[in-house]
Backbone as ProteinMPNN parsed JSONL, in Angstrom:
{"seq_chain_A": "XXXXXXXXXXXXXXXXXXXXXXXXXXXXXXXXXXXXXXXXXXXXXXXXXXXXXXXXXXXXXXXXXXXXXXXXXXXXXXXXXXXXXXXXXXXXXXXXXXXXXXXXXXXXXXXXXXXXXXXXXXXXXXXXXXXXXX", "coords_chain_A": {"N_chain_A": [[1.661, -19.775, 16.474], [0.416, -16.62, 15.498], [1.479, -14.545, 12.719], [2.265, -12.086, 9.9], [4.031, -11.871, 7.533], [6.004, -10.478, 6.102], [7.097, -9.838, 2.25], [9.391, -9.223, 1.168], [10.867, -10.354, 3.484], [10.28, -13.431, 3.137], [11.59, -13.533, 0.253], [14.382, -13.054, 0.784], [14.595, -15.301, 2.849], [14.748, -17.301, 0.867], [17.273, -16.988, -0.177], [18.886, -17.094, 1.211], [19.293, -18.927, 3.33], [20.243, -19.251, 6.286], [19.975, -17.242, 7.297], [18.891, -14.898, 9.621], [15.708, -14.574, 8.328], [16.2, -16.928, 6.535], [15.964, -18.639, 8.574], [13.151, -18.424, 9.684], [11.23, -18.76, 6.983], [11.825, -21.667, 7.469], [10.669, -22.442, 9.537], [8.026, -21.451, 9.158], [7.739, -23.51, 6.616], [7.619, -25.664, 8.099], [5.499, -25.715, 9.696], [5.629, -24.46, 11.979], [4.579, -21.475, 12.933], [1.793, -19.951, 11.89], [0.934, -18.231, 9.06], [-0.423, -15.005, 8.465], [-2.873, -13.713, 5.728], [-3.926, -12.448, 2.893], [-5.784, -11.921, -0.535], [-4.3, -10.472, -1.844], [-1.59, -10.291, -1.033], [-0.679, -13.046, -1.228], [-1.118, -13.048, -3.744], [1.195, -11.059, -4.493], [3.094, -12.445, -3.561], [3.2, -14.535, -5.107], [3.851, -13.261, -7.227], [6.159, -11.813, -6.931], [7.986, -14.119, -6.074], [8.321, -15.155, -8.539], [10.104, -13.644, -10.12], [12.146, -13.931, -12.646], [14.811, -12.96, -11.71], [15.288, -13.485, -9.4], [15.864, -16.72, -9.654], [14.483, -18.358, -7.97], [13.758, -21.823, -7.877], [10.989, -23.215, -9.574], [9.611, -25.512, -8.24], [10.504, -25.091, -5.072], [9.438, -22.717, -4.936], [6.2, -22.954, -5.043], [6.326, -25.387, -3.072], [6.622, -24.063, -1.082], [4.179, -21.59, -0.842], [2.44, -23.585, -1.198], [2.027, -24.284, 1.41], [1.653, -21.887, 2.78], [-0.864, -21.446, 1.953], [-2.152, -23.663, 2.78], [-1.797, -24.129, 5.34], [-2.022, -21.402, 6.369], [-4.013, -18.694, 7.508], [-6.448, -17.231, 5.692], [-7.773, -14.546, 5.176], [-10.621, -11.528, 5.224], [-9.47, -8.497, 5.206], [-9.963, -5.66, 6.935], [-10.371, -2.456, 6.172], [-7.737, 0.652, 6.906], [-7.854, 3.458, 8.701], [-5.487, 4.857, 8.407], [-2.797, 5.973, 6.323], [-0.172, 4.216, 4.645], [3.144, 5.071, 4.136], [4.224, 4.069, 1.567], [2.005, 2.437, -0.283], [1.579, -0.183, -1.425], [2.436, -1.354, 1.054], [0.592, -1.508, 2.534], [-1.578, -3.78, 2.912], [-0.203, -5.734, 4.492], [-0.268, -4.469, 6.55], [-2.698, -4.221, 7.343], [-3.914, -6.899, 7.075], [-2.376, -7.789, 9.363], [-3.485, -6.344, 11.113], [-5.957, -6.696, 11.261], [-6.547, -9.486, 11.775], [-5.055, -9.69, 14.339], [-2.623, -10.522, 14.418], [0.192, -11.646, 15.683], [2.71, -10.991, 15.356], [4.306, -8.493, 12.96], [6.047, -9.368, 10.646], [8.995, -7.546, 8.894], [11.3, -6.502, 6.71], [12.059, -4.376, 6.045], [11.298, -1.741, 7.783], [11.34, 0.931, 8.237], [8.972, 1.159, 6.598], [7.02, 1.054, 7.903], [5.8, 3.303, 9.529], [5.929, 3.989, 13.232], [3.567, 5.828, 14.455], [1.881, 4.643, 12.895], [1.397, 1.834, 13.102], [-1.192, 0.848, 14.296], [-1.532, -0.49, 16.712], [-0.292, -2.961, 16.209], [2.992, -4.991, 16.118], [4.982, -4.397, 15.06], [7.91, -6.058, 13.876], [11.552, -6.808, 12.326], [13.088, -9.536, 11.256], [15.478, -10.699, 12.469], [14.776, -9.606, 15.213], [12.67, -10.756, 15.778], [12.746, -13.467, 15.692], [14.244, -13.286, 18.267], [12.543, -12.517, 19.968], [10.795, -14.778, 19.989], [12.299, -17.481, 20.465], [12.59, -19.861, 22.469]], "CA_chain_A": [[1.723, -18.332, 16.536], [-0.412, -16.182, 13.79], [2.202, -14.177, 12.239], [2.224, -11.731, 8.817], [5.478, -11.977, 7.091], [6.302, -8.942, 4.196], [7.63, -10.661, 0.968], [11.215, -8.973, 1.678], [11.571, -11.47, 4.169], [10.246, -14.913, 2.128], [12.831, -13.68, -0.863], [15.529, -13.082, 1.771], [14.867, -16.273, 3.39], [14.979, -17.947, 0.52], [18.454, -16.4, -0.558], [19.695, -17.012, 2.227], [18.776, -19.765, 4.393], [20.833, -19.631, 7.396], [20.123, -15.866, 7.944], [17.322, -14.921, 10.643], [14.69, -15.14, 7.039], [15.873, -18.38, 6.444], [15.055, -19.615, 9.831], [11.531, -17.855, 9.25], [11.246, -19.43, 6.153], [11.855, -22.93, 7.507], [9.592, -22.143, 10.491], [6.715, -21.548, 8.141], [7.514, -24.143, 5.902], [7.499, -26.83, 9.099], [4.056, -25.135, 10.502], [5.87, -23.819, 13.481], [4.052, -20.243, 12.289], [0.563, -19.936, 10.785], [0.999, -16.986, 8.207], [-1.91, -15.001, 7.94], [-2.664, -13.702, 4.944], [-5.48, -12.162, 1.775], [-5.371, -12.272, -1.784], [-3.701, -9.436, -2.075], [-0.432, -10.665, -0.329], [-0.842, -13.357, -1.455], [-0.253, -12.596, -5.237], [2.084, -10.572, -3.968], [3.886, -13.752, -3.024], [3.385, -15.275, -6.408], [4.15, -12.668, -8.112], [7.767, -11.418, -6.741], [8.603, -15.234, -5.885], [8.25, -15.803, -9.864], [10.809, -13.121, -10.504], [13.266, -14.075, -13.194], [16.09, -11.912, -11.104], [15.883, -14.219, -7.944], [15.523, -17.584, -9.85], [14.264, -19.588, -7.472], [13.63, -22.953, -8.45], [9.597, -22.962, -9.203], [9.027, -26.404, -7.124], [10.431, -24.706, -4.111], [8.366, -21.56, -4.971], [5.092, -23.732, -4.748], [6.058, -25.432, -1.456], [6.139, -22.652, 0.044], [3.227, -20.698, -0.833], [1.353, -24.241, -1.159], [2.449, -24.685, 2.804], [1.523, -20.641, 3.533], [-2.066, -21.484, 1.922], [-2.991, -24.374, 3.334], [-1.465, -23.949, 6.5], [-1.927, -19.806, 7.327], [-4.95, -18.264, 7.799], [-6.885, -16.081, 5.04], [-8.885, -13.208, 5.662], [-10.719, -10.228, 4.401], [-9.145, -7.413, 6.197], [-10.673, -4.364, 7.341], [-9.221, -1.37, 5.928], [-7.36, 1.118, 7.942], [-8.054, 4.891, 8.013], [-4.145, 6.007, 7.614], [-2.127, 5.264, 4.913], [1.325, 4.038, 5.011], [4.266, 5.794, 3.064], [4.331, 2.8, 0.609], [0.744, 1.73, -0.415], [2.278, -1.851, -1.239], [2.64, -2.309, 2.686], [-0.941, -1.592, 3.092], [-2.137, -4.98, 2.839], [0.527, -6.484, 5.319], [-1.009, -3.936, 7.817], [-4.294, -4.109, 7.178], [-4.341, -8.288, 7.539], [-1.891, -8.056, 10.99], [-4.072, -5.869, 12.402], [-7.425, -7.028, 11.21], [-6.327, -10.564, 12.372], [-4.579, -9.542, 15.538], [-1.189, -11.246, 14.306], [1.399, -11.58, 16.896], [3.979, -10.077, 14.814], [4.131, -8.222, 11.452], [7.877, -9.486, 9.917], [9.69, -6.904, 7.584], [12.72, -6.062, 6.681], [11.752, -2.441, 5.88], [10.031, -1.354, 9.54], [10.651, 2.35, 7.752], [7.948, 1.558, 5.648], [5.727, 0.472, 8.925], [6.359, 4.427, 10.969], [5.703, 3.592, 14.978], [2.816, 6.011, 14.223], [0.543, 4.132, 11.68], [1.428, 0.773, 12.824], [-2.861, 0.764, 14.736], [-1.156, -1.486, 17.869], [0.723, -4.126, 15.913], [3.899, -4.927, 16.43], [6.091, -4.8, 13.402], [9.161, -6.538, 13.611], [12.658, -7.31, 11.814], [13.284, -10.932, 11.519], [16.334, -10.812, 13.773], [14.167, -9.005, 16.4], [10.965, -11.465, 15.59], [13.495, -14.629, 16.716], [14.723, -13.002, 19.993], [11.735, -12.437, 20.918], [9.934, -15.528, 20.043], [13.178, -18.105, 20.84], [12.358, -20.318, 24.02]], "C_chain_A": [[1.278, -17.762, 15.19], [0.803, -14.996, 13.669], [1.647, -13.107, 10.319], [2.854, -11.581, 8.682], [5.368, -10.982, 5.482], [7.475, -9.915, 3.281], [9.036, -10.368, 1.049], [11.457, -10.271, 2.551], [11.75, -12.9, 3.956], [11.471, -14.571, 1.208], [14.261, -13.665, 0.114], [15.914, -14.593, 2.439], [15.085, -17.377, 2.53], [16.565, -18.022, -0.507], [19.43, -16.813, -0.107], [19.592, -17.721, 3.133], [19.228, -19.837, 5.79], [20.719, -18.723, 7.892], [18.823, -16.182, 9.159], [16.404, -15.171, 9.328], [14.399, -15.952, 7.085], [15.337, -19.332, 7.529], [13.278, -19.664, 9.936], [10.761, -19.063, 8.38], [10.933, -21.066, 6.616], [10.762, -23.148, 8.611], [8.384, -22.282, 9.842], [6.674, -22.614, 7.549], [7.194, -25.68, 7.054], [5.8, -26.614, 9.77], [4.225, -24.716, 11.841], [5.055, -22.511, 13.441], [3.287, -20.221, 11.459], [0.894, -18.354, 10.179], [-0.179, -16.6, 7.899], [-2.016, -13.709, 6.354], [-4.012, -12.655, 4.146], [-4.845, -12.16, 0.652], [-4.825, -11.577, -2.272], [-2.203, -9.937, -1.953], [-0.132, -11.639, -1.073], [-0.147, -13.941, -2.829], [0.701, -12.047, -4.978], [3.327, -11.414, -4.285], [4.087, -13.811, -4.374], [4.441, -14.425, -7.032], [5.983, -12.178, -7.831], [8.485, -12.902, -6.367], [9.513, -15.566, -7.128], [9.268, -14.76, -10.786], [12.301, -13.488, -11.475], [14.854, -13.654, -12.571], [16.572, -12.659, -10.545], [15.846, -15.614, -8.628], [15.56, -18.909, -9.617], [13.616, -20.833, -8.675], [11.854, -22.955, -8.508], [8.893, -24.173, -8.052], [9.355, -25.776, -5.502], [9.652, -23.423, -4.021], [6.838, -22.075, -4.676], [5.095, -24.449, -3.936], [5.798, -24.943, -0.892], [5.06, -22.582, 0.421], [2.16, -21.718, -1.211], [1.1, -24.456, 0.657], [1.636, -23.088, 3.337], [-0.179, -21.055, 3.085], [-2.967, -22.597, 2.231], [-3.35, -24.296, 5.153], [-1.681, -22.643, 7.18], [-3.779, -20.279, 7.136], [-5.201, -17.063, 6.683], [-8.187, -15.774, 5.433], [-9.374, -12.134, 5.284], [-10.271, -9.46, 5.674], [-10.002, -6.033, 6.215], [-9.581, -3.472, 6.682], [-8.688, -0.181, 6.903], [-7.433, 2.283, 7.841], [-6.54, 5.449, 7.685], [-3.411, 5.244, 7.014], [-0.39, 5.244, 4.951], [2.221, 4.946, 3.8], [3.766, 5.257, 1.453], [2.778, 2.061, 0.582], [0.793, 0.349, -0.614], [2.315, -2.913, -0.205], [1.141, -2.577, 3.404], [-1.329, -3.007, 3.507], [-1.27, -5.675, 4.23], [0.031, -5.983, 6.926], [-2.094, -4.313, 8.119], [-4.165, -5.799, 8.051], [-3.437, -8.104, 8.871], [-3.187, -7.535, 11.706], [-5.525, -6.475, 12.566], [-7.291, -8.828, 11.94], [-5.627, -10.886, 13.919], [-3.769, -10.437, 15.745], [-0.679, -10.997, 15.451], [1.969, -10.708, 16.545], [3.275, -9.926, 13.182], [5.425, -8.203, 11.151], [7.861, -8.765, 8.515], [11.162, -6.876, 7.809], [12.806, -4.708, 6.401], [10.625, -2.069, 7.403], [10.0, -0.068, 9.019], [9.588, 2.319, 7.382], [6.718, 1.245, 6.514], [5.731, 2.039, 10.019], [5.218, 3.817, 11.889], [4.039, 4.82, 14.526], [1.886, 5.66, 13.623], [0.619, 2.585, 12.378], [-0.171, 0.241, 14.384], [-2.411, -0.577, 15.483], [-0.406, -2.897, 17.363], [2.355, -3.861, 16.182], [4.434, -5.487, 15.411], [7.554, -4.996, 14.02], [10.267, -6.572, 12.42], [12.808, -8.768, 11.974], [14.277, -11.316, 12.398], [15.468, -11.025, 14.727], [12.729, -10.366, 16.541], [11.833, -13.039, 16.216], [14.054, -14.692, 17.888], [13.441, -13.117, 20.571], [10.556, -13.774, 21.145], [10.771, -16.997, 20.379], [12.793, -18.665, 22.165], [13.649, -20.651, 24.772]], "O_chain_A": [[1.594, -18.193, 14.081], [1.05, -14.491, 14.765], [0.7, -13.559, 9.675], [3.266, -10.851, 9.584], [4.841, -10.968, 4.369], [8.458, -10.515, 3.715], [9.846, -11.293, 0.994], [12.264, -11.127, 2.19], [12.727, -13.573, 4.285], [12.44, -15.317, 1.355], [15.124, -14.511, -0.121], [17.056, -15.033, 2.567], [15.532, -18.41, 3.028], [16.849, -18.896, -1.326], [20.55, -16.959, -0.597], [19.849, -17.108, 4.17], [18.54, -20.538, 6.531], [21.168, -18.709, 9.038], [18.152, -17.174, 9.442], [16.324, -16.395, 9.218], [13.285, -16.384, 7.379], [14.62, -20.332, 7.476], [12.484, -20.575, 10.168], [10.016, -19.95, 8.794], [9.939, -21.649, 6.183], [9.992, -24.098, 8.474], [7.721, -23.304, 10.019], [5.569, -23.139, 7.687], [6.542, -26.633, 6.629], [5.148, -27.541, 10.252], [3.341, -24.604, 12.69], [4.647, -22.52, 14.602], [3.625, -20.401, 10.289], [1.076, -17.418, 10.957], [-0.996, -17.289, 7.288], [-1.076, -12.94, 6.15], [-4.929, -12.201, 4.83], [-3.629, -12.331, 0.57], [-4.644, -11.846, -3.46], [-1.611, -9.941, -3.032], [0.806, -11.363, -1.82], [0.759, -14.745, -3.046], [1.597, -12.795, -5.368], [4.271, -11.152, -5.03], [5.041, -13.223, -4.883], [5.596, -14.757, -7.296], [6.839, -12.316, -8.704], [9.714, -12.829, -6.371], [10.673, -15.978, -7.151], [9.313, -14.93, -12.004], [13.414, -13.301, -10.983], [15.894, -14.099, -13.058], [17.768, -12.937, -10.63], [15.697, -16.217, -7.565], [16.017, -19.924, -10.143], [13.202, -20.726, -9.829], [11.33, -22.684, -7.428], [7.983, -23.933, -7.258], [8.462, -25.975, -4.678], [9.223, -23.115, -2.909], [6.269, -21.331, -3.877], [3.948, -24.641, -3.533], [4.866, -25.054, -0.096], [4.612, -23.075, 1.456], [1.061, -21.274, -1.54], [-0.015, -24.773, 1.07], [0.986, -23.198, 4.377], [-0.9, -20.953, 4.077], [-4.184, -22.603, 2.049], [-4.352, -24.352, 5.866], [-1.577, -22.594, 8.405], [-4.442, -21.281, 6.868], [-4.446, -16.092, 6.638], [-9.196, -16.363, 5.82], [-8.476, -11.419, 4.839], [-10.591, -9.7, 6.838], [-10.628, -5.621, 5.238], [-8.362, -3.642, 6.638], [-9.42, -0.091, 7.889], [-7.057, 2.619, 6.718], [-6.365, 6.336, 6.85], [-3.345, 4.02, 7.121], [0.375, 6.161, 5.247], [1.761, 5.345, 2.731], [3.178, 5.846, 0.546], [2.486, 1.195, 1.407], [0.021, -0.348, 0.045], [2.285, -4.143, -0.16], [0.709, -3.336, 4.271], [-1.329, -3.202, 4.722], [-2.04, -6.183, 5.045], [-0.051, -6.613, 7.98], [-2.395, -4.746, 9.231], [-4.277, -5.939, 9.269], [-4.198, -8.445, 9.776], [-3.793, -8.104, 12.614], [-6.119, -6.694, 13.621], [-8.22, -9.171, 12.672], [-5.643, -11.965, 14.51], [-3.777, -11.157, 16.744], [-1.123, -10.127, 16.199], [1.953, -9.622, 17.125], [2.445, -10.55, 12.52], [6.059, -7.161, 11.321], [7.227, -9.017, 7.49], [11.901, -7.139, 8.759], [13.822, -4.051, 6.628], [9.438, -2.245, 7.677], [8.895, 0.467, 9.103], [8.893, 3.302, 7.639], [5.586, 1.17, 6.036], [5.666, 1.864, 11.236], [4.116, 3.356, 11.593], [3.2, 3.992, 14.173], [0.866, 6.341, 13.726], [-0.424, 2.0, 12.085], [0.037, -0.616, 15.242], [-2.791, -1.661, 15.041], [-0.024, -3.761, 18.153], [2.85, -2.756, 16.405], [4.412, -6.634, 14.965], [8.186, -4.096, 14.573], [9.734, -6.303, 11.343], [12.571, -9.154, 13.119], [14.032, -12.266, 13.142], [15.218, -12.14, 15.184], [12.058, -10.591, 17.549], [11.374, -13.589, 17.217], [14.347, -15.708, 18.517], [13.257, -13.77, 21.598], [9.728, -13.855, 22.052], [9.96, -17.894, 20.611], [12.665, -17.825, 23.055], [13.603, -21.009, 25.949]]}, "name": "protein", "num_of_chains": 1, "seq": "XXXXXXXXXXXXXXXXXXXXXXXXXXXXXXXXXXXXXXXXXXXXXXXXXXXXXXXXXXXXXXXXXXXXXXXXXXXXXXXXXXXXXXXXXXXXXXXXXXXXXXXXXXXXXXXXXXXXXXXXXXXXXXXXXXXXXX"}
C-alpha cells in the first residue's frame, strides 16, 4: 500500500511504540507500507528526527529513514494550485496527491481542511488502521 506519512506521526511513533504511530512505524519499518515521498519530506524527516528534544537514538533514526528510502517511493510532485494553512504541509499534499497515495497519515488533519485536500484522503493514524486492518 503507497502511503504518505506527516513527520508528527514518525516522532509519535517513535515515542510511543504501542500507540496507533507505533504500529505505523513498525509497518513501515517491516515494508508492510511503501512511503512515498520527495526531498523535501524527506529532510524534513532528517531534520526533526535529529532533534536534540526527542533524543532518539541516531542508529534507530537511520533505520528508519534508511528503510523509508530504499523501500518508499520518491517523486517529483506536481504542485497544487491552493495552498494549505501551514505551508510545511504542502509537500505531504503535493506528493499524496501527485502519487495517488492511498492515504495521507497526520496527526494534525486541521492542517489538511476537507476543502484543499484535491481527492486524497487524509487520515489520523487511529483512523488509517481501522480502515486498513484485515
Amino acid at each position: 500500500m503507497r502511503i504518505v506519512v506527516d513527520t508528527n506521526v514518525l516522532v509519535s511513533g517513535l515515542l510511543s511504540p504501542f500507540g496507533p504511530p507505533g504500529f505505523i512505524v513498525g509497518a513501515i519499518a517491516k515494508g508492510t507500507h511503501r512511503v512515498c515521498y520527495d526531498a523535501r519530506i524527506l529532510g524534513e524527516y532528517h531534520e526533526v528526527l535529529r532533534r536534540p528534544a526527542f533524543a532518539f537514538r541516531p542508529t534507530d533514526i537511520q533505520t528508519l529513514l534508511s528503510r523509508i528510502a530504499t523501500a518508499g517511493e520518491v517523486l517529483s510532485a506536481t504542485p497544487l494550485r491552493s495552498r494549505l494553512p501551514d505551508a510545511n504541509d504542502q509537500p505531504f499534499l503535493e506528493v499524496a496527491a501527485s502519487a495517488r497515495a492511498e492515504y495521507l497519515v497526520t496527526g494534525n488533519l486541521k492542517h489538511f481542511p476537507k476543502s484543499h485536500r484535491q481527492g486524497v484522503r487524509v487520515v489520523s493514524p487511529r483512523d488509517f488502521l481501522e480502515a486498513t486492518i484485515e
